[in-house]
N, C-alpha and C positions, 0 to 999 in steps of 0.2 A: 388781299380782298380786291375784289375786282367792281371797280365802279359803276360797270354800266348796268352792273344790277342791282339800280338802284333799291328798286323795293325789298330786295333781301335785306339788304342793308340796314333801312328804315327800318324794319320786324326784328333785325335781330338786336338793334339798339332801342326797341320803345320803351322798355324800363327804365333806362337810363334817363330819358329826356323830359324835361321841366312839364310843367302843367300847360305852358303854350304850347312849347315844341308837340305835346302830343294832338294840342289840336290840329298843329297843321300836318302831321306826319297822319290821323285821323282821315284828313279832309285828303290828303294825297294819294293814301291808300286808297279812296273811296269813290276819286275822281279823279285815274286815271291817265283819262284821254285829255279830259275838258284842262285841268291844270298845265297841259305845255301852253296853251293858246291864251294866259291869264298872266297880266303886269304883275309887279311884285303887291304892288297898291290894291288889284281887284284882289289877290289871293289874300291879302291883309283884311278886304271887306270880309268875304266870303269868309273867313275860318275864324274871326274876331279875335285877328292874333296880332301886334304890333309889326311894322316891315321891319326893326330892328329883331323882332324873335325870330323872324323869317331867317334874314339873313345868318343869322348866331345859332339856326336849326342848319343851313344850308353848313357852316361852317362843323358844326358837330358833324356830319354828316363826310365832312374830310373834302370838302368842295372850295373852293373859291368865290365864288357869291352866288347869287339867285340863275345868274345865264346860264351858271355850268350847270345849274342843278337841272335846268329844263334840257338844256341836253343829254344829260345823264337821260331826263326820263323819256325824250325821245327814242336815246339809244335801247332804251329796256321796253319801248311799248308795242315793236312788233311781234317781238316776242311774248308779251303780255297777251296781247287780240290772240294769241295762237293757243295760250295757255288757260284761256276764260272757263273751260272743260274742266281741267287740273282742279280746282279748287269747289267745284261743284260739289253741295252736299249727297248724299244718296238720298232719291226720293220713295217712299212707298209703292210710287207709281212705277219705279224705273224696273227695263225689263232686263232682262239679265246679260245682254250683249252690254245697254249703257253702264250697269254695274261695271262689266270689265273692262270697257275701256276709261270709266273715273279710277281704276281703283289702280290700273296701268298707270295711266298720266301719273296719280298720285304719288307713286314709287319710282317714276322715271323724274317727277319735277324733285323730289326728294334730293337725289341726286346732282342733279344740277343746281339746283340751289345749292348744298356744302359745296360741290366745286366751284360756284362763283365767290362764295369766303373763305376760299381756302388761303391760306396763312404760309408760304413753302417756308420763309425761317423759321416757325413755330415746330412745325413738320418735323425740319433739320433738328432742331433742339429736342422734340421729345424723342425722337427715333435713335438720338446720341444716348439720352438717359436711359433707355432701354436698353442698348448695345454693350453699355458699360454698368450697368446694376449689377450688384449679385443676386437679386431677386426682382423679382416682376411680380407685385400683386393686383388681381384685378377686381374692384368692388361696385355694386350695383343691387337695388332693391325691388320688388318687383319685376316689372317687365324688363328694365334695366339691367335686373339679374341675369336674366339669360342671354344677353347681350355679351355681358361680363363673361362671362359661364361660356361661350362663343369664342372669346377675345384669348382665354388660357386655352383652349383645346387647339387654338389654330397654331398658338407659340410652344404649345406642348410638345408639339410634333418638330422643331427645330432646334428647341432649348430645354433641358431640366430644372429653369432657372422659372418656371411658370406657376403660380398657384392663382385657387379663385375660392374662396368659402361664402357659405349658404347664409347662416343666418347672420340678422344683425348684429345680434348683441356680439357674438365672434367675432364680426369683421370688425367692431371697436377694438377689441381687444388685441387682434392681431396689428392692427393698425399702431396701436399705444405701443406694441414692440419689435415697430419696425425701425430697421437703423438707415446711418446717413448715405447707404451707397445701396438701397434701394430704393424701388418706385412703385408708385400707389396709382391703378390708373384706374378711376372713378369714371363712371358712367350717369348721367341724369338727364331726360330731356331739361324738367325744370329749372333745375339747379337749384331746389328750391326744397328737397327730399328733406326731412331733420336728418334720419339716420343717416346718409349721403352724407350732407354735412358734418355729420360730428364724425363721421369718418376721415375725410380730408383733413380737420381738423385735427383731431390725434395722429394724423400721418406726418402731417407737418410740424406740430408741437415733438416727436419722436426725430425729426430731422431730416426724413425721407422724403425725395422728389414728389409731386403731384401732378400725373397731365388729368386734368377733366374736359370731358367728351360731353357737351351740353347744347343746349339750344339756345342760350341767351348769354351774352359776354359781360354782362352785369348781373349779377345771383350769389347768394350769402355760397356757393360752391365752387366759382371763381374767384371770390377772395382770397381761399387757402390755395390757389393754382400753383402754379410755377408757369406751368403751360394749359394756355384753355383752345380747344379744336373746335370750333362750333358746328354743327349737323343746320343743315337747310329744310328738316321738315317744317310743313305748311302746317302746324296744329297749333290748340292750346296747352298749354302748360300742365292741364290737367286729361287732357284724354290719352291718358298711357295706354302701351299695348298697340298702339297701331303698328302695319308693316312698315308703311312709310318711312316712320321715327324709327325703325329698327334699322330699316334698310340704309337711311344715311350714317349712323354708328356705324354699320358693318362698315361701310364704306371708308370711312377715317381709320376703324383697325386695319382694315388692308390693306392703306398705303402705310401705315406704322409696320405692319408685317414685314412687307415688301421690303423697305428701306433694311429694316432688320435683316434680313435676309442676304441682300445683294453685302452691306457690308462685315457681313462675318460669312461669305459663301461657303467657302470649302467647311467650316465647321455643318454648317446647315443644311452641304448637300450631304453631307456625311449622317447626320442625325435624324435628316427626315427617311434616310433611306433604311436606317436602323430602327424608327419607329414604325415605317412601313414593314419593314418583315417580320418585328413584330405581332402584327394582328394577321398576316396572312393567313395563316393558317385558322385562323375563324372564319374564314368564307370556303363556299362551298364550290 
């Protein structure tokens, strides 16, 4: 994870942090600019949070004390002033140019965000579990579904070892009979899905690896992990279906691909070229 983004950071740990920590992670998110220019003491008036929760938020935070934290947010606020667009709601009023270019930003800051938390050991270790499974399953509810539904057609094309099923109640059940040398790769912004969950959970109670692909590194879906990849959409927990949130998922399957790929090549230049002339012959 990369520090100087700091506000990524902050948003993707606010579950996790105490009833202070969220005032001032609150007050941080909210103010920016004005917070580099503020003692530890004035941010303790302002947020009516103790300087000891400060510091013990800076330290959750993977910081050293209150200085590093301001430069952290130094490092992150020209980039922020640039990004104040990014996060704009849509208005009624907006005319269809400002449309595209929020809805841009939106899928470009997507992006950048997971790769400022990206994780490369985590990376390394789920893209090992994959290369050595005998199966790859992939589950997802919802809009998440099709993500999942995404995630098998891209490894279908390099591997036989790929499946993805529709409904829930099946994907419990397949999960319940998965074994120890396959992997269960769940998809949720929230992490917070029941059926999600009780899927990781029969996958791991069954003995099978878990990567989950979420928004949040604290969620009853990250418990059952093994590996958790986290996505950098700017949303809430509840507005599924955005492109954003899809687009940073894609994004984490493609470096899993990738790696997949480059280390078993000759198999996979072999299989995608065999899965390609397979459909040849349906185009026109």
């Amino acid at each position: 994870m990369k520090i100087n983004d700091i506000y990524s950071t902050i948003e993707t740990l606010y579950n996790t942090f105490t009833k202070s920590e969220k005032k001032i992670a609150d007050y941080t998110l909210s103010h920016r600019e004005k917070i580099m220019y503020m003692s530890i003491t004035e941010l303790s008036d302002a947020c009516s949070a103790g300087e000891a929760s400060i510091f013990r938020f800076c330290k959750t935070l993977g910081l050293r004390g209150y200085q590093e934290f301001k430069i952290a947010l130094a490092n992150s606020i020209s980039e922020d002033q640039s990004s104040q667009k990014i996060y704009s709601s849509i208005h009624e009023g907006d005319s269809l140019e400002e449309i595209s270019e929020k809805v841009k930003n939106a899928n470009l800051s997507a992006i950048e965000n997971t790769y400022s938390l990206l994780d490369y050991e985590d990376l390394k270790t789920a893209a090992g579990y994959l290369l050595f499974a005998d199966h790859i399953r992939f589950f997802g509810v919802g809009a998440s579904y099709t993500t999942a539904l995404e995630g098998h057609i891209k490894f279908l094309r390099i591997t036989n070892k790929s499946s993805c099923t529709f409904d829930s109640h099946l994907q419990a059940m397949t999960a319940s009979l998965m074994g120890e040398k396959e992997v269960a790769v769940i998809i949720s912004f929230s992490g917070q899905t029941k059926d999600t969950v009780e899927v990781a959970m029969e996958a791991k109670k069954s003995g099978a690896k878990v990567i989950a692909i979420t928004r949040y590194q604290k969620s009853p879906l990250a418990e059952y992990a093994d590996v958790v990849l986290l996505t950098g959409a700017m949303e809430g927990p509840f507005q599924g279906g955005s492109t954003s949130a899809k687009v940073a998922q894609l994004y984490l399957l493609d470096l899993l691909y990738m790696q997949y790929y480059l280390h078993s090549f000759q198999e996979s230049e072999i299989n995608k070229e065999q899965t390609l002339q397979s459909v040849v012959p349906k185009l026109y």
